[in-house]
mmCIF file of the protein (N, C-alpha, C, O) and its ligand, coordinates in Angstrom:
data_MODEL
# 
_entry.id   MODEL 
# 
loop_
_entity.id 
_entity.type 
_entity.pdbx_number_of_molecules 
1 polymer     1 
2 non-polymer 1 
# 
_entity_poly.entity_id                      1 
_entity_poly.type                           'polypeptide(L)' 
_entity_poly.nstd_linkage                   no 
_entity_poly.nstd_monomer                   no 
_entity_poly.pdbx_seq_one_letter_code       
;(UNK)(UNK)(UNK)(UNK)(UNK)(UNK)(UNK)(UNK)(UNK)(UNK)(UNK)(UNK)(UNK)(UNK)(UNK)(UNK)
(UNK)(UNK)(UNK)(UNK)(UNK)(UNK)(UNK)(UNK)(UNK)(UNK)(UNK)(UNK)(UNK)(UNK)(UNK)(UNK)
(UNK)(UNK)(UNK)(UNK)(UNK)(UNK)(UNK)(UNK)(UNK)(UNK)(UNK)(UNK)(UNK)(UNK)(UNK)(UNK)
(UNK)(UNK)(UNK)(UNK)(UNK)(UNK)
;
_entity_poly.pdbx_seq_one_letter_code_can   XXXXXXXXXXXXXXXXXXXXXXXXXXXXXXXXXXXXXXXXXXXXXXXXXXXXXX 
_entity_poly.pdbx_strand_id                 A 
# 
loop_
_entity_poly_seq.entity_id 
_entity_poly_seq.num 
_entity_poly_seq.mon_id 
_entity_poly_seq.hetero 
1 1  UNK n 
1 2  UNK n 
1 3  UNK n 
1 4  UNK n 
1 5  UNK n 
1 6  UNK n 
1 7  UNK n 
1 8  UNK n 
1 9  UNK n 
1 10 UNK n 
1 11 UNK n 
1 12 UNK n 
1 13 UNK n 
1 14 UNK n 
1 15 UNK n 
1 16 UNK n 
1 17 UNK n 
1 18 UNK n 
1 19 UNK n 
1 20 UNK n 
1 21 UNK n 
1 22 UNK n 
1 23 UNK n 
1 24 UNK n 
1 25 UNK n 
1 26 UNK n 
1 27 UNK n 
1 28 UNK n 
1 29 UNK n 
1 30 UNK n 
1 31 UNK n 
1 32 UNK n 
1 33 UNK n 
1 34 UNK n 
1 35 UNK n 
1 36 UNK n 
1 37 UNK n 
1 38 UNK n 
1 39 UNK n 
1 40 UNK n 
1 41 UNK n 
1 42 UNK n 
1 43 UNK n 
1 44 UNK n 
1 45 UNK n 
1 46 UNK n 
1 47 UNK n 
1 48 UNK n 
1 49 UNK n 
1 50 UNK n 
1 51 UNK n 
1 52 UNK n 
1 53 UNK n 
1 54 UNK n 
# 
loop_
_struct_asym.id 
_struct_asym.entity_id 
A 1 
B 2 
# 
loop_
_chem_comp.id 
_chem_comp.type 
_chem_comp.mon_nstd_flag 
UNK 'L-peptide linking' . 
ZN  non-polymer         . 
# 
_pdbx_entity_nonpoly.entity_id   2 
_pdbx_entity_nonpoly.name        ? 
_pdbx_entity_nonpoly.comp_id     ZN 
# 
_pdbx_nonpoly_scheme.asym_id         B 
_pdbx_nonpoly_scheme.entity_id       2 
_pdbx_nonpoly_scheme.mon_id          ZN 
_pdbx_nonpoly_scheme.ndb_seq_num     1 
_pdbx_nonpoly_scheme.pdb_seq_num     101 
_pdbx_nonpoly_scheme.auth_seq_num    101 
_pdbx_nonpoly_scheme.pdb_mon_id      ZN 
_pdbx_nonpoly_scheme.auth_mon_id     ZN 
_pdbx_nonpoly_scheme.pdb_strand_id   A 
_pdbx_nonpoly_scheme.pdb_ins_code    . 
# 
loop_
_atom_site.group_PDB 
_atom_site.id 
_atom_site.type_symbol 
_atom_site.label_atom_id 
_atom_site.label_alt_id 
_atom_site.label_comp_id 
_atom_site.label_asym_id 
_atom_site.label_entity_id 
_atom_site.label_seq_id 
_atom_site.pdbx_PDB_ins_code 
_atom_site.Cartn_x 
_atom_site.Cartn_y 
_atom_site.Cartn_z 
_atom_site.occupancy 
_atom_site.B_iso_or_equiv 
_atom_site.pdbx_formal_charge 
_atom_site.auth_seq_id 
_atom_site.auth_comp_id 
_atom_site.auth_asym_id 
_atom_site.auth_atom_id 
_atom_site.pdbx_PDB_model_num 
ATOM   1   N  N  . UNK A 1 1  ? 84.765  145.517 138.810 1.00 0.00 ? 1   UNK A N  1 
ATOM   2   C  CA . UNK A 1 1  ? 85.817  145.535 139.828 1.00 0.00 ? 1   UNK A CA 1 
ATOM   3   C  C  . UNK A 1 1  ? 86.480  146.910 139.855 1.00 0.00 ? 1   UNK A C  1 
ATOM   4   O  O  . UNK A 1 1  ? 86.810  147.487 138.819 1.00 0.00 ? 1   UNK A O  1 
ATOM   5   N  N  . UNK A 1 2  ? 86.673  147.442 141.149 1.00 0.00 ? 2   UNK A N  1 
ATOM   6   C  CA . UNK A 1 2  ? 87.248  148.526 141.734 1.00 0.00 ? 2   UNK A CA 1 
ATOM   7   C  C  . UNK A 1 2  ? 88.623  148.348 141.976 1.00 0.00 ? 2   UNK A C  1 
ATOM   8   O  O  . UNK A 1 2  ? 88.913  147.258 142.469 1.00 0.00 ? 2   UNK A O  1 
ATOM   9   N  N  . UNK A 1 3  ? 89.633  149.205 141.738 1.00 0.00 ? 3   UNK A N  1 
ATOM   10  C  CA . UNK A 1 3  ? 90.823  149.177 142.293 1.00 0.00 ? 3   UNK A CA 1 
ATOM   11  C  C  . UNK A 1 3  ? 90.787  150.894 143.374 1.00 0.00 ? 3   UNK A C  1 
ATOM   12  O  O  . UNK A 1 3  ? 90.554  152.099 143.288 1.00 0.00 ? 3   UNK A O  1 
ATOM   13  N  N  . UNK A 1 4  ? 91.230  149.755 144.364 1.00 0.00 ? 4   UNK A N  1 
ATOM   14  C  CA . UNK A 1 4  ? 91.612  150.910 145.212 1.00 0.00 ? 4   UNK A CA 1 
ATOM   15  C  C  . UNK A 1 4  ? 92.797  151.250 146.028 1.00 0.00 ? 4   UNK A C  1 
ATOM   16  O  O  . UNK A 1 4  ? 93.647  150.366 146.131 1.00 0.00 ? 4   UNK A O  1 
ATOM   17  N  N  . UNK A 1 5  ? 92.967  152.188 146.525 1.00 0.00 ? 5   UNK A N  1 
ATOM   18  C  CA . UNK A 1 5  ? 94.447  152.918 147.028 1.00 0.00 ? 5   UNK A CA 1 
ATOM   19  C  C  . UNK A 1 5  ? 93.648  152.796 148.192 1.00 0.00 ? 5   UNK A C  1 
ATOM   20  O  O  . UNK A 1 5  ? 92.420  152.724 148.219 1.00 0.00 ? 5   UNK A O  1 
ATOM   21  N  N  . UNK A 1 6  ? 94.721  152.771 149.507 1.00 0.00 ? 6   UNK A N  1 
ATOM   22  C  CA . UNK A 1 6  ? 94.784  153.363 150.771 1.00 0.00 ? 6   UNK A CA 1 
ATOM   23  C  C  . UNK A 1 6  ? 95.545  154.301 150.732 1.00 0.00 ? 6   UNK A C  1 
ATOM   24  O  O  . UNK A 1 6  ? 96.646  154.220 150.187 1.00 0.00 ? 6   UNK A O  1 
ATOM   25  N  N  . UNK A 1 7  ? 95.060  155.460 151.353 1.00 0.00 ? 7   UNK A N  1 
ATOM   26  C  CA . UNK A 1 7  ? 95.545  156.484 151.674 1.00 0.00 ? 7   UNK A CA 1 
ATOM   27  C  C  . UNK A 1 7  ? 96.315  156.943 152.965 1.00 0.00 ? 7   UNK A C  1 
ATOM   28  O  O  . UNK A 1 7  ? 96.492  158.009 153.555 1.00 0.00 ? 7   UNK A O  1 
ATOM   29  N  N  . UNK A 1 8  ? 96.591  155.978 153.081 1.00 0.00 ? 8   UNK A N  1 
ATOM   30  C  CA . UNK A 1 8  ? 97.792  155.680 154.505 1.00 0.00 ? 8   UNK A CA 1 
ATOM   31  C  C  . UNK A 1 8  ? 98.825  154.928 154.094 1.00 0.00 ? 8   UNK A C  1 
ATOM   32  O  O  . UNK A 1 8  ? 99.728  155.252 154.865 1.00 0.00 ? 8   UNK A O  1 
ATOM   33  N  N  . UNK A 1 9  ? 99.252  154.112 153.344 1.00 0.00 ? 9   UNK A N  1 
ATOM   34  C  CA . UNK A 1 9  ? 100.109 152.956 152.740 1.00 0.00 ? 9   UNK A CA 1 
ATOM   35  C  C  . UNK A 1 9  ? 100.407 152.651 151.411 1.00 0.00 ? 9   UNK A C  1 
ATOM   36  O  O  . UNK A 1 9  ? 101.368 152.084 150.892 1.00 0.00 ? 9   UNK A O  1 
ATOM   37  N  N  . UNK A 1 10 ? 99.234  153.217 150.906 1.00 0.00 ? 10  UNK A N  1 
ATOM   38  C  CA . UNK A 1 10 ? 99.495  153.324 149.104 1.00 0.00 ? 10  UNK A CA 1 
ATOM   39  C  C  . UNK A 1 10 ? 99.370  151.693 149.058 1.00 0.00 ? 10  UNK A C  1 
ATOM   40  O  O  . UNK A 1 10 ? 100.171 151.408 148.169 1.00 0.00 ? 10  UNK A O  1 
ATOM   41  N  N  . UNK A 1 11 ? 98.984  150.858 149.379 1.00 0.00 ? 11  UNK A N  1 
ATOM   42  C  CA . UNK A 1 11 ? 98.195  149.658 149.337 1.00 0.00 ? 11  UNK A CA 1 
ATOM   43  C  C  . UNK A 1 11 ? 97.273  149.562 148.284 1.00 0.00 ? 11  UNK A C  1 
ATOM   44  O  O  . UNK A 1 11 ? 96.173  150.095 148.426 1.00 0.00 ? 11  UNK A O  1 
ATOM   45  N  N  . UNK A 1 12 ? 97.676  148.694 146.780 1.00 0.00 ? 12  UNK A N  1 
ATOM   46  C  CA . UNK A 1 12 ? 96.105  148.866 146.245 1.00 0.00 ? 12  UNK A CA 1 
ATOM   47  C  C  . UNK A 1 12 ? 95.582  147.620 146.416 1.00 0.00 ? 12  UNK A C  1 
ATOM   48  O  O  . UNK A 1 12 ? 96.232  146.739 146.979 1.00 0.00 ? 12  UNK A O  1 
ATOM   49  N  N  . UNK A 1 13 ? 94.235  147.404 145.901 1.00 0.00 ? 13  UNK A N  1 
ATOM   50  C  CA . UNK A 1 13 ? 94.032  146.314 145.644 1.00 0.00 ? 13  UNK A CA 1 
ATOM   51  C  C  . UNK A 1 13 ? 92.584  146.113 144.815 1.00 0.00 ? 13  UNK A C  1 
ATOM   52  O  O  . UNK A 1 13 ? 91.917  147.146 144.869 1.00 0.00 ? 13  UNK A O  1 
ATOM   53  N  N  . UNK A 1 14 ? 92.119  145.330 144.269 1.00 0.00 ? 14  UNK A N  1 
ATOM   54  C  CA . UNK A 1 14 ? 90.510  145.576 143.675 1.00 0.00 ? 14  UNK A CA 1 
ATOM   55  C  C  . UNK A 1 14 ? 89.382  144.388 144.549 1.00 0.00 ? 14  UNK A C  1 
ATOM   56  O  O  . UNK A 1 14 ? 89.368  143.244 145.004 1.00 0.00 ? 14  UNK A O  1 
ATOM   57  N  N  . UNK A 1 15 ? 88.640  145.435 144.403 1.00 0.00 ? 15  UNK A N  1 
ATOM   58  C  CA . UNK A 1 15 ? 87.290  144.990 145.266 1.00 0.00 ? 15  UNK A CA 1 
ATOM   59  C  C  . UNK A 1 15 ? 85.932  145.621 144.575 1.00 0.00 ? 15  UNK A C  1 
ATOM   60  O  O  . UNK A 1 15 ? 86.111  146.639 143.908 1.00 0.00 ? 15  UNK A O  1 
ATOM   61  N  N  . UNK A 1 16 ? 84.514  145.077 144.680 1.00 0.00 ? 16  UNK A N  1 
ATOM   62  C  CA . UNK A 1 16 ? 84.138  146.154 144.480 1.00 0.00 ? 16  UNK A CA 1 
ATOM   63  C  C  . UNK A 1 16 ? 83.581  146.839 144.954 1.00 0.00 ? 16  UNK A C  1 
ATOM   64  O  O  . UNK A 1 16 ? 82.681  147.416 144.344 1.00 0.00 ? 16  UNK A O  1 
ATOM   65  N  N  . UNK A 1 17 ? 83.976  147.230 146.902 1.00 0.00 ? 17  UNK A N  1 
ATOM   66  C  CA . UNK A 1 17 ? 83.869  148.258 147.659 1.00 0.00 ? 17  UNK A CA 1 
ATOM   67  C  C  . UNK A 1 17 ? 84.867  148.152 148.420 1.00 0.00 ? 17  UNK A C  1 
ATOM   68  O  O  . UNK A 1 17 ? 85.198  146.987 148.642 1.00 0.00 ? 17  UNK A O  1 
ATOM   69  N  N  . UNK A 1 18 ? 85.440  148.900 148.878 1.00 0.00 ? 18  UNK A N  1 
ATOM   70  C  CA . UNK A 1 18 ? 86.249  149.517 150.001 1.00 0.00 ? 18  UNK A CA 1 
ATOM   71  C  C  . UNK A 1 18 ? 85.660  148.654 151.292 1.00 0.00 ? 18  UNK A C  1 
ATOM   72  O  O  . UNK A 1 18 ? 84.556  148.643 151.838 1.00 0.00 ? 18  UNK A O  1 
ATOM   73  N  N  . UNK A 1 19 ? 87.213  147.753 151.591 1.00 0.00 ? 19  UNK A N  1 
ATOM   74  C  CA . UNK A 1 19 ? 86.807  146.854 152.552 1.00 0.00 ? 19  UNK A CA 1 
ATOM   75  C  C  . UNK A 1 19 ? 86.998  148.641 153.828 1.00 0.00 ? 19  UNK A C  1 
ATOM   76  O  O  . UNK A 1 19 ? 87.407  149.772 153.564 1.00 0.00 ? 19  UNK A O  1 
ATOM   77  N  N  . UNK A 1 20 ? 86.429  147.973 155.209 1.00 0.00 ? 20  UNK A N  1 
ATOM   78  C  CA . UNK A 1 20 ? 86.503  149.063 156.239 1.00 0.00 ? 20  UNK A CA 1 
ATOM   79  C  C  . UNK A 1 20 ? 87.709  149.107 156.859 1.00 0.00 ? 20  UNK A C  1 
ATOM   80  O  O  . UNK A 1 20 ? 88.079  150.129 157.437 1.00 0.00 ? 20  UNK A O  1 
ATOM   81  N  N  . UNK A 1 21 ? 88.625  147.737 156.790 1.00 0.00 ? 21  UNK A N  1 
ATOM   82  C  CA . UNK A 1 21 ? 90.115  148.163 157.095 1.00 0.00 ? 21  UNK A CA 1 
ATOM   83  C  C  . UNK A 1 21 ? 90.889  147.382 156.324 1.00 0.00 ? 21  UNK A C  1 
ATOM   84  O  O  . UNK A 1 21 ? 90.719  146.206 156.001 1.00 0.00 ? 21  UNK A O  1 
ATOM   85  N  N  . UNK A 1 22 ? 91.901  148.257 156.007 1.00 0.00 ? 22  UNK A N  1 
ATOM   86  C  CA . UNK A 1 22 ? 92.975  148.507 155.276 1.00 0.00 ? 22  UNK A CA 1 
ATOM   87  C  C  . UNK A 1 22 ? 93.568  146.830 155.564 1.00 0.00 ? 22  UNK A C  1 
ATOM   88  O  O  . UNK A 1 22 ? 94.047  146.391 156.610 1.00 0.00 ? 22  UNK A O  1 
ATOM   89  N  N  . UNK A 1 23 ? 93.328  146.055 154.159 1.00 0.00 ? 23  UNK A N  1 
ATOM   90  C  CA . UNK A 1 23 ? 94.198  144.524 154.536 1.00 0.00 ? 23  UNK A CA 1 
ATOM   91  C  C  . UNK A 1 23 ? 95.407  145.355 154.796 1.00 0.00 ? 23  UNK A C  1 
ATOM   92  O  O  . UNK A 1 23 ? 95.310  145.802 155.939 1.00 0.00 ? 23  UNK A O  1 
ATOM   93  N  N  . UNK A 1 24 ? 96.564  145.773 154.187 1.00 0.00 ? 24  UNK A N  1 
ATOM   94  C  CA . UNK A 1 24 ? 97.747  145.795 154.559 1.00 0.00 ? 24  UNK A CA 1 
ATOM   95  C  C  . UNK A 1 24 ? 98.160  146.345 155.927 1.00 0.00 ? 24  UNK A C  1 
ATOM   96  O  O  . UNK A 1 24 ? 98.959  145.707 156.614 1.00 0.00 ? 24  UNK A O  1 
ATOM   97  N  N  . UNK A 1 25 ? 97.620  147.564 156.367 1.00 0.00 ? 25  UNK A N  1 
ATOM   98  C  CA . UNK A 1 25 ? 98.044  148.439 157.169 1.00 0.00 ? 25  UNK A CA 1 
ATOM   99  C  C  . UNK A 1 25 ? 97.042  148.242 158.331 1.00 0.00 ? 25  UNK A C  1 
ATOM   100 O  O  . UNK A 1 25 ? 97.242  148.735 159.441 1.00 0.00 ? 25  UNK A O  1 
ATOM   101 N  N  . UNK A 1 26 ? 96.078  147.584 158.061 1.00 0.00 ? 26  UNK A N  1 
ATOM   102 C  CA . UNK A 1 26 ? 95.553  147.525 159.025 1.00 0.00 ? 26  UNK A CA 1 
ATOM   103 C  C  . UNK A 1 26 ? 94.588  148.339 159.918 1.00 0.00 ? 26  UNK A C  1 
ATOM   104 O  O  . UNK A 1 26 ? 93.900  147.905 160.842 1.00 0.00 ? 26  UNK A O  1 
ATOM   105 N  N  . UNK A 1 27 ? 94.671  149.542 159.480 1.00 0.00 ? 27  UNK A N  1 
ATOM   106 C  CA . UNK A 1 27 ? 93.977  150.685 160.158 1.00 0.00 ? 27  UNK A CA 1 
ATOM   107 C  C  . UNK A 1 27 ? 92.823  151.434 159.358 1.00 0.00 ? 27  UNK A C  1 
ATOM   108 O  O  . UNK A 1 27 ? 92.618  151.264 158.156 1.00 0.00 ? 27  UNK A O  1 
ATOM   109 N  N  . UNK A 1 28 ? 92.058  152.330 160.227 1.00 0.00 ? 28  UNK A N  1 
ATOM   110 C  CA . UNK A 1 28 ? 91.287  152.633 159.256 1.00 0.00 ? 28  UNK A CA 1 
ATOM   111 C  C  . UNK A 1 28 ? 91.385  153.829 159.078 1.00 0.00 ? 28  UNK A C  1 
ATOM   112 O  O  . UNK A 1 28 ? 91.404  154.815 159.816 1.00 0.00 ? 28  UNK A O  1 
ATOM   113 N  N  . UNK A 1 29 ? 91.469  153.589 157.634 1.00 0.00 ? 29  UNK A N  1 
ATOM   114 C  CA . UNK A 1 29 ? 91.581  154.492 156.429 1.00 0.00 ? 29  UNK A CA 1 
ATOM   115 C  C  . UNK A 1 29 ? 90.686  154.969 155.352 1.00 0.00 ? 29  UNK A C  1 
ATOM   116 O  O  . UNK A 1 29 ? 89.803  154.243 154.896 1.00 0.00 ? 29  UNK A O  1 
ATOM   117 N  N  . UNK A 1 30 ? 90.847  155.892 155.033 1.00 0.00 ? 30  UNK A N  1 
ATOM   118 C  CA . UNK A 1 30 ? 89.964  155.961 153.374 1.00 0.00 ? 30  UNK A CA 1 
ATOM   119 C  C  . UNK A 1 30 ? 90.556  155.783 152.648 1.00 0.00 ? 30  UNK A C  1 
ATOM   120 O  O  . UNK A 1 30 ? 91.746  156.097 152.659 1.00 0.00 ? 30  UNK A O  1 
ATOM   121 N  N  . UNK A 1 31 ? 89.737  154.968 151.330 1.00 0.00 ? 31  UNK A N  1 
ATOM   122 C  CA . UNK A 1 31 ? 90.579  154.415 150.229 1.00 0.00 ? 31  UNK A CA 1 
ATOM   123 C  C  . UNK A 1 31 ? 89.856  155.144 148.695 1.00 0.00 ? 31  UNK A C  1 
ATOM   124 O  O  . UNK A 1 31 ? 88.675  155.331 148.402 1.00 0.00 ? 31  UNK A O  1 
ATOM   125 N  N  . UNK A 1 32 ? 91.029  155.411 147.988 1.00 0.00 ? 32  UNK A N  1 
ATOM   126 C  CA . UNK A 1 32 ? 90.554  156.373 146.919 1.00 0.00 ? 32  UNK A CA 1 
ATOM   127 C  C  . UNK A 1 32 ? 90.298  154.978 145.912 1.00 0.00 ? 32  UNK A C  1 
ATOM   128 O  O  . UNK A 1 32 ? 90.741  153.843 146.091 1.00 0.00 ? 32  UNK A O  1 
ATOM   129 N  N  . UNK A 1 33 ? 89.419  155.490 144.787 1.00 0.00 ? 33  UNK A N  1 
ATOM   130 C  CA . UNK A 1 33 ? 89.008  154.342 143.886 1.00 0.00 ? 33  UNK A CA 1 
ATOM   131 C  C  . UNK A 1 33 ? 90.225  155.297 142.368 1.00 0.00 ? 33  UNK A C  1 
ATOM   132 O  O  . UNK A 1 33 ? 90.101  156.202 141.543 1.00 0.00 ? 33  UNK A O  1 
ATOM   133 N  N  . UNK A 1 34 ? 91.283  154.306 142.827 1.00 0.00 ? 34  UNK A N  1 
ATOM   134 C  CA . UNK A 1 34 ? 92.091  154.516 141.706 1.00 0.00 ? 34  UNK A CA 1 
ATOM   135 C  C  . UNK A 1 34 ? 91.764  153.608 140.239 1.00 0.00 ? 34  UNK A C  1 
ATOM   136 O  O  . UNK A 1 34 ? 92.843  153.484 139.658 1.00 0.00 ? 34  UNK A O  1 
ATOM   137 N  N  . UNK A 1 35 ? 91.254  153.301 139.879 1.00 0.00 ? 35  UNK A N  1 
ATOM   138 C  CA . UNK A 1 35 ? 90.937  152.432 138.773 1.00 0.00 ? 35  UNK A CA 1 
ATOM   139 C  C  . UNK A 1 35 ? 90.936  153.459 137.487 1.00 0.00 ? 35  UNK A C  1 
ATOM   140 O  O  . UNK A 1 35 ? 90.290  154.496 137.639 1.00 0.00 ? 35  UNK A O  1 
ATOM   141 N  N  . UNK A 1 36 ? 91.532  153.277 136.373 1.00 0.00 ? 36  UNK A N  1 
ATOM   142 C  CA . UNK A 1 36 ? 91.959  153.318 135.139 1.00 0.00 ? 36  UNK A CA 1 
ATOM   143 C  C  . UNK A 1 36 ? 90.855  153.188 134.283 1.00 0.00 ? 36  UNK A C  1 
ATOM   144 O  O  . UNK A 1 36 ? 90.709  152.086 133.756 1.00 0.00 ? 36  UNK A O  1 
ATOM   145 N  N  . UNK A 1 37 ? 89.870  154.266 133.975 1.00 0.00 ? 37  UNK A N  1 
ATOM   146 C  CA . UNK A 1 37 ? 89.333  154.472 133.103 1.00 0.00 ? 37  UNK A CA 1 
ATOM   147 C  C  . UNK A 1 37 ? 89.811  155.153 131.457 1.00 0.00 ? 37  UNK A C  1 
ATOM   148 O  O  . UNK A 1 37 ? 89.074  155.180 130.471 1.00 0.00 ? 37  UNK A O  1 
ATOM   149 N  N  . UNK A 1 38 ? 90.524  155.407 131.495 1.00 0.00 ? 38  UNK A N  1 
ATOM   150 C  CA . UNK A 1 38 ? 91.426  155.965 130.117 1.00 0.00 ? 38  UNK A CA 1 
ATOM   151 C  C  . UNK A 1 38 ? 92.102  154.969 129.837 1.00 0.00 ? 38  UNK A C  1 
ATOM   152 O  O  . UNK A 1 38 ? 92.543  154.027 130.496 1.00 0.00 ? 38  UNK A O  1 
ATOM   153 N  N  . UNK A 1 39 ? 92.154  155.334 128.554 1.00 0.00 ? 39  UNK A N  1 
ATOM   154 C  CA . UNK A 1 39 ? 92.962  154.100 127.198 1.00 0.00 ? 39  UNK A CA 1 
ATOM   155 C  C  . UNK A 1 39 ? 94.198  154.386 127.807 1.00 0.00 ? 39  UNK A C  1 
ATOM   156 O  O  . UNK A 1 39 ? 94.978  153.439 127.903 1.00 0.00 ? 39  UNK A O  1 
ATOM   157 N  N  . UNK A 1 40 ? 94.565  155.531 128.259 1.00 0.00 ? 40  UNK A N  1 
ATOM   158 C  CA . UNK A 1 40 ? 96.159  156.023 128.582 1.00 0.00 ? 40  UNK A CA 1 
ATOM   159 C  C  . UNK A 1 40 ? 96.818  154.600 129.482 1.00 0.00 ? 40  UNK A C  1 
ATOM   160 O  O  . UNK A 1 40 ? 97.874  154.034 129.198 1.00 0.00 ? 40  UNK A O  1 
ATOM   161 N  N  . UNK A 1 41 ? 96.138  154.329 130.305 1.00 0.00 ? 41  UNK A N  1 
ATOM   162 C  CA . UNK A 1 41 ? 97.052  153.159 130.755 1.00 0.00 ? 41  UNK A CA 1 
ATOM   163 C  C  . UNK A 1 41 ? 96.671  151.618 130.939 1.00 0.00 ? 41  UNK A C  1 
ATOM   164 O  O  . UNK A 1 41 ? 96.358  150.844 131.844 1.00 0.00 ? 41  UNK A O  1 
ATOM   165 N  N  . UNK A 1 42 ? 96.878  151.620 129.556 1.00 0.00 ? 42  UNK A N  1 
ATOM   166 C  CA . UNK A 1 42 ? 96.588  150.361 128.957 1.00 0.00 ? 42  UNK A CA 1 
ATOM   167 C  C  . UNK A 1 42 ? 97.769  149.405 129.585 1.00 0.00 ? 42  UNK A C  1 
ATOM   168 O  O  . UNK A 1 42 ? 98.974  149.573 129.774 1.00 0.00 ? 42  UNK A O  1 
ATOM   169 N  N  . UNK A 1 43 ? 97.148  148.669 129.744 1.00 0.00 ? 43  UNK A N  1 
ATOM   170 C  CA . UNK A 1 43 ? 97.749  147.007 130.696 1.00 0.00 ? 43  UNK A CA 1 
ATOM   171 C  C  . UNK A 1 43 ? 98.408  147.536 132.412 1.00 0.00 ? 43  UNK A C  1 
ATOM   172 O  O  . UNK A 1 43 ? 98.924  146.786 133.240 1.00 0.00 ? 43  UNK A O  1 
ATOM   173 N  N  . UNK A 1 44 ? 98.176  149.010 132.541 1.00 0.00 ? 44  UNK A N  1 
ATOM   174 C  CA . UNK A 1 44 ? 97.904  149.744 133.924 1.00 0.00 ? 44  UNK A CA 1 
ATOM   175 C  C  . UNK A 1 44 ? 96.951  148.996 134.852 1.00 0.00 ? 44  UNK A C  1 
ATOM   176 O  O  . UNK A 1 44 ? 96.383  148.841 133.771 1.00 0.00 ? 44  UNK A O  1 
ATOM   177 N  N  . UNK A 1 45 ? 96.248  148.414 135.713 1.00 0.00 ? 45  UNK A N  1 
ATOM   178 C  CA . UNK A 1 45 ? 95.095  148.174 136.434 1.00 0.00 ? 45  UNK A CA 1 
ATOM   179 C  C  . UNK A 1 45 ? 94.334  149.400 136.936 1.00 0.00 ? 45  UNK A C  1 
ATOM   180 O  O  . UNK A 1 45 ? 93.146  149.708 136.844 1.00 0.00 ? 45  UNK A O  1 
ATOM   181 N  N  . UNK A 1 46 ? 95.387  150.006 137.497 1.00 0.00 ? 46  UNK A N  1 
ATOM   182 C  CA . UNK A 1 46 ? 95.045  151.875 138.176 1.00 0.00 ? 46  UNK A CA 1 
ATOM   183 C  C  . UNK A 1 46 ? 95.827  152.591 137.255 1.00 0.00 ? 46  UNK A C  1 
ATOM   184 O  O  . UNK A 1 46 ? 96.458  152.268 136.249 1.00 0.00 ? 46  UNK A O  1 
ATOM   185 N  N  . UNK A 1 47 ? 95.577  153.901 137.997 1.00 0.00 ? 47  UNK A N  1 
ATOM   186 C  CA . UNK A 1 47 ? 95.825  155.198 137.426 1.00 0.00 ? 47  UNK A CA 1 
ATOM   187 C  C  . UNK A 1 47 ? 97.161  155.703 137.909 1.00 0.00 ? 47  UNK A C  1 
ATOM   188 O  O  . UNK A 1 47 ? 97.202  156.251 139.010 1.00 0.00 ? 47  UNK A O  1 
ATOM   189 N  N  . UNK A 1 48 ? 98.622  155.526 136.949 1.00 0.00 ? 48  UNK A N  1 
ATOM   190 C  CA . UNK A 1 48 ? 99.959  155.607 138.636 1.00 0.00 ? 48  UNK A CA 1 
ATOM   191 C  C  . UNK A 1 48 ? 99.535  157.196 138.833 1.00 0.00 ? 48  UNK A C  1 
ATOM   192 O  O  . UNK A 1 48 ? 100.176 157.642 139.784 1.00 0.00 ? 48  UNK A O  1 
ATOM   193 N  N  . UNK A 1 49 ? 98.605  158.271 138.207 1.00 0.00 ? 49  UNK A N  1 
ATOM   194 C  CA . UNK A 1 49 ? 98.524  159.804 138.358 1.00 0.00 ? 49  UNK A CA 1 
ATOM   195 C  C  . UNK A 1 49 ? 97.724  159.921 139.261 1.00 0.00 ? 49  UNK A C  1 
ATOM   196 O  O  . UNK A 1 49 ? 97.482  161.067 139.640 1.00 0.00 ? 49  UNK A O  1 
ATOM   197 N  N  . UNK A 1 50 ? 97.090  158.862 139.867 1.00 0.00 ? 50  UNK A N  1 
ATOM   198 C  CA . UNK A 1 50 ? 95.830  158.973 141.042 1.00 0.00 ? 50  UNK A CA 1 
ATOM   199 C  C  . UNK A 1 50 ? 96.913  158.602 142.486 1.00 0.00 ? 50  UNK A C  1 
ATOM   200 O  O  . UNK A 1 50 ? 97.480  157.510 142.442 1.00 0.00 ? 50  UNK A O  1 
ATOM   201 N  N  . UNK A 1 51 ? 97.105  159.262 143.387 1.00 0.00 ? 51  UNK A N  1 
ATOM   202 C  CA . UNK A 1 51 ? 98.007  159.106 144.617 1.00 0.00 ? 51  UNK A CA 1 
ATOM   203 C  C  . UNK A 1 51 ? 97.008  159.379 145.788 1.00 0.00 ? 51  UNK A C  1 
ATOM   204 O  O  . UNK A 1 51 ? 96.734  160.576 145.712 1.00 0.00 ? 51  UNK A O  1 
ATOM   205 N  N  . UNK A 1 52 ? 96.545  158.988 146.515 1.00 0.00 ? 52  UNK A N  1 
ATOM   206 C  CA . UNK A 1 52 ? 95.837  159.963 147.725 1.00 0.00 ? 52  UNK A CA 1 
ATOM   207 C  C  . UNK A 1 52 ? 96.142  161.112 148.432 1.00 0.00 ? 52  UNK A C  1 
ATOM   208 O  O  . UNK A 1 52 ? 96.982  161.366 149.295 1.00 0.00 ? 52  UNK A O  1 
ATOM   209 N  N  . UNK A 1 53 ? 95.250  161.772 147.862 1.00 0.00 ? 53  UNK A N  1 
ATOM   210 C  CA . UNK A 1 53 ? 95.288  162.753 148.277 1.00 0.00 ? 53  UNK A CA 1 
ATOM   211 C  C  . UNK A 1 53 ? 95.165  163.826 149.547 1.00 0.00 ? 53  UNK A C  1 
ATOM   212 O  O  . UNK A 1 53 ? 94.013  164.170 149.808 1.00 0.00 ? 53  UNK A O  1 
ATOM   213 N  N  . UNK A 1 54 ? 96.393  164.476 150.490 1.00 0.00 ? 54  UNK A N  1 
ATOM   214 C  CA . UNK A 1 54 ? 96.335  164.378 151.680 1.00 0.00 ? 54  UNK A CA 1 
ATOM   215 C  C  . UNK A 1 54 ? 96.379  165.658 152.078 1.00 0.00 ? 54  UNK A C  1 
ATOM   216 O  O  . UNK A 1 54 ? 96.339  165.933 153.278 1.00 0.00 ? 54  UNK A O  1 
HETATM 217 ZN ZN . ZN  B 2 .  ? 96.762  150.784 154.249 1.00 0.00 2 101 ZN  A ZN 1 
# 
C-alpha cells in the first residue's frame, strides 16, 4: 500500500495507485507517493517532510 498526497489539496490517502481524480478535490491532479519509508516516522503513515511539490 501507497500513501499518497494530492498536490492541489494536500489530500492523502493510500492506494496502491493513484486513483485519476482526486477523491477529495475532485479535479485532476498529480499525486506524489508520500509514504514513509524511514524508521524516522514511526507510527507516521507518510512522510509530514514530503509536501507537493509546486
Ligand atoms: Zn485533491
Amino acid at each position: 500500500m501507497v500513501s499518497w498526497l494530492c498536490d492541489k489539496c494536500g489530500y492523502t490517502f493510500k492506494a496502491d495507485a493513484p486513483p485519476e481524480v482526486c477523491p477529495s478535490c475532485k479535479s485532476d491532479c498529480s499525486f506524489v507517493d508520500n509514504t514513509c519509508y524511514t524508521p524516522d516516522c514511526a507510527g507516521e503513515p507518510f512522510d509530514p517532510q514530503i509536501k507537493g511539490e509546486k
